[in-house]
N, C-alpha and C positions, 0 to 999 in steps of 0.2 A: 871577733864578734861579727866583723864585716862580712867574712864567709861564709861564716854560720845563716846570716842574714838574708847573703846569695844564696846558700844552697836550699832553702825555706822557698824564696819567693822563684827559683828554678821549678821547683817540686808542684811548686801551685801553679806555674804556668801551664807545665806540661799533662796538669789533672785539667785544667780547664780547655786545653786542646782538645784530650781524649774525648772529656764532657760534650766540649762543642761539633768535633769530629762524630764521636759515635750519635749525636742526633741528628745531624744532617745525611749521614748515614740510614740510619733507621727510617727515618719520613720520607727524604728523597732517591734512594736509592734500593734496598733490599727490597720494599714493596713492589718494585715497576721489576724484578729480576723474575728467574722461572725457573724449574730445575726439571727433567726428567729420572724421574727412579724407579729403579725395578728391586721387583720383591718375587722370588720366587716359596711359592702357597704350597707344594705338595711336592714329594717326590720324580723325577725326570726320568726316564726311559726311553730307547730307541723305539721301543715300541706302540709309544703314545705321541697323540697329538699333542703338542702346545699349543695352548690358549691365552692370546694375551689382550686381558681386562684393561683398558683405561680408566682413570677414574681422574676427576677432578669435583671438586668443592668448593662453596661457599665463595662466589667471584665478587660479589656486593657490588656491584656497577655500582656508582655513583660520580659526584661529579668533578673528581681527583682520580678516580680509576673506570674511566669511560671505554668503550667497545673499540678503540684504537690499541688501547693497553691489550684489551681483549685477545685481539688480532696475533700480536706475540703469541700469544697461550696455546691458540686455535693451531695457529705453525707449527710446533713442536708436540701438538698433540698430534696433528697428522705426521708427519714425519715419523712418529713411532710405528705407524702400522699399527693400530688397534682393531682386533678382531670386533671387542665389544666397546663401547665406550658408555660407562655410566657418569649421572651428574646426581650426586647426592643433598642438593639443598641451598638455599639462600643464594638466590640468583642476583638480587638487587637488594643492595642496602636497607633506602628506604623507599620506595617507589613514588611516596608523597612528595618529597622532595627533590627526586628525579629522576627521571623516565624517559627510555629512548628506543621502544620495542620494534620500531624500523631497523634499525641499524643493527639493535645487539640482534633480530632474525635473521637477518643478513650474516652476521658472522656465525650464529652458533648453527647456520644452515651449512655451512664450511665443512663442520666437522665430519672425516669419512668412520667410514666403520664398516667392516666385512661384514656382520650379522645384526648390527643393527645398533641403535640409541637410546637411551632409557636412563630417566629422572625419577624421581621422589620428592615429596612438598619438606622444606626447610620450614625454621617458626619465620622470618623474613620475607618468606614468601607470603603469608598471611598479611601482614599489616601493611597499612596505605594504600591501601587498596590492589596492593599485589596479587592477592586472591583470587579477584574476578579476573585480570589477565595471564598469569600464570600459567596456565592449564593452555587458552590461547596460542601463545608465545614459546611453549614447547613444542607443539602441535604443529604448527607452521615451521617452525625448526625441525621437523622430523627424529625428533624424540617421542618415545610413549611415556607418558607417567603414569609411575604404579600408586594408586594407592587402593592401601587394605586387598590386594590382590596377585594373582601369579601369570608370570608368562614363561613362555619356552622356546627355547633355540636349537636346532639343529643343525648340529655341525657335518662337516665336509664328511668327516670319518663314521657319520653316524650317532654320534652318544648325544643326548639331550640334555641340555643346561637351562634349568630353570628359577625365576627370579621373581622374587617375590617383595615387593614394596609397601613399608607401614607407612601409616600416615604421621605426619610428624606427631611428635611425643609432648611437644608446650602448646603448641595453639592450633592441633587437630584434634582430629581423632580416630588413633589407631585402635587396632583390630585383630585379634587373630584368626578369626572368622575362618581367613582363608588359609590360615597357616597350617594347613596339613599335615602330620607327620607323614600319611601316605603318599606325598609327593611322587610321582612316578617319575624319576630323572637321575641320569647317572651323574650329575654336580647339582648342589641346591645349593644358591647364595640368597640372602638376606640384605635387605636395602632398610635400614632407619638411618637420618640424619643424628641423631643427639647417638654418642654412642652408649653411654651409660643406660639409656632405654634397653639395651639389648640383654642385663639382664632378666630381664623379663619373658626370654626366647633359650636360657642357658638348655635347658633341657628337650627345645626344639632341635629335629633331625636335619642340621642345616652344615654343608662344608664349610662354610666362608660367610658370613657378614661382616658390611663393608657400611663405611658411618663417616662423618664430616663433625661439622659445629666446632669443631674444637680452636680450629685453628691452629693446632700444635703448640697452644699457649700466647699465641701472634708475637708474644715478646718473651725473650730466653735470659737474660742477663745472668751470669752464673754468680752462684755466691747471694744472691739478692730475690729470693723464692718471693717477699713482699711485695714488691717492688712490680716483680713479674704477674703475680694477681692483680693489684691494682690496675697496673696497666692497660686489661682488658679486662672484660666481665663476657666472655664467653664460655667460660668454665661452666655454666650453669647443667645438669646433664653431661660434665666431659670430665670428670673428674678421675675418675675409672680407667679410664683409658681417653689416653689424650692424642699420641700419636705411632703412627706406625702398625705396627703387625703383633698380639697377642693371639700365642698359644692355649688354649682354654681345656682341650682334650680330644678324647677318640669318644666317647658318649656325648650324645646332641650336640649343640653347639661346639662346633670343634674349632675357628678360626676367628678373631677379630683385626679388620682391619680399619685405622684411620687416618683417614688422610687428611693433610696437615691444612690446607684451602690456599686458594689463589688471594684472594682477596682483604680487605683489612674490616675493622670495622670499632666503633667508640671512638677508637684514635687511628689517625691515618699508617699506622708505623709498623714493621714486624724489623727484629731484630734476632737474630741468631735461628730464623723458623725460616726457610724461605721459601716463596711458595711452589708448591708441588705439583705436578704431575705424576700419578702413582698407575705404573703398570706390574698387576697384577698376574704371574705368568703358572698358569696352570696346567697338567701333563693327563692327557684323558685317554 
């Protein structure tokens, strides 16, 4: 009986190490981590140029993941050599309750880029008055934001890649106004934050759209799908597609891409997601 007794209160101990282990884990440590990953989007050839996209998400400053944390991110995003670098949405948590557009200009002035930098408004960017500095604070960082609108890049070899930016899908207001099938460019990507917005574009003539909000779930616990919902409510819009690369087809919409975000957000924690840096490498 005594055994029986020991191997019981063995079994509880070691569930409550894991328990206490995997949350100090998750709050203080997989958060402040960074990953770089490559995805290769089309076909490679010696005859083609490679193009290689940056992309980061959703960094929610606030005042447990400040522009120091930042600073990590910015490192290893230059370090990759990114031709383009896009920022797809939720720059700052809450901006009401904390704001530091000195510093974070200062850092996201850091970031290099061969052909240039280019943002899209997040729903985060809207509230607390993120709004009216937003647009600012890219600006001065030498980023352009796109909304409801197209730009175009010419590359070394010639061919033209153009990029077209919706306005976020919950508390903007997108547009396709400018969404042209006639696009005149030999790669069209597509910028919404929420990705599940993008069916709304299936049938648009686009290579590649590229989407955030998700978070990649922020929290992954396997076996415990519940567990992994509650934990964050950013699912809203990300249901669809939550992380990584879907294949859609060869008519209109042919690529979706989501990337997983830097940042946290409801709860300070990401657990089995870690935050990403997602280079996109395309062969033109």
């Amino acid at each position: 009986m005594m055994k029986f007794i020991s191997k019981i209160m063995t079994i509880f101990l070691v569930i409550i190490a894991i328990i206490i282990g995997g949350t100090l884990y998750a709050f203080k440590i997989e958060p402040y981590q960074v990953r770089v990953k490559e995805y290769q989007i089309n076909d490679t050839s010696a005859n083609k140029q490679e193009l290689r996209i940056a992309q980061i998400s959703d960094t929610h400053i606030k005042e447990d993941y400040t522009t120091e944390n930042l600073s990590k991110v910015i490192n290893k995003l230059n370090a990759s050599n990114p031709d383009i670098v896009v920022f797809t949405g939720d720059l700052y948590d809450n901006y009401a309750k904390y704001n530091d557009d000195a510093n974070l200009i200062n850092e996201l002035s850091k970031i290099k880029s061969k052909y240039g930098k280019f943002a899209i408004w997040g729903n985060h960017d809207y509230g607390g008055g993120a709004s009216i500095q937003y647009p600012t604070i890219m600006e001065n960082s030498g980023f352009q934001l796109l909304s409801n609108e197209n730009t175009e890049i010419t590359t070394d070899n010639g061919k033209i890649i153009s990029l077209t930016g919706i306005d976020d899908s919950m508390l903007g207001n997108p547009s396709t106004e400018n969404l042209a099938e006639n696009i005149n460019a030999d790669y069209k990507i597509l910028l919404s934050h929420e990705p599940d917005s993008l069916n709304n574009y299936i049938n648009y003539d686009y290579n590649l759209a590229m989407s955030g909000h998700s978070h990649g779930g922020q929290v992954n616990i396997p076996f415990f799908p519940s567990i992994n919902e509650a934990a964050t409510s950013t699912t809203n819009l990300a249901s669809n597609y939550k992380k990584g690369l879907y294949h859609i087809g060869e008519n209109g919409l042919q690529n979706i891409f989501v990337n997983s975000g830097i940042g946290t957000t409801h709860i300070s924690a990401r657990f089995g997601v870690t935050p990403e840096i997602s280079i996109l490498k395309i062969s033109l």
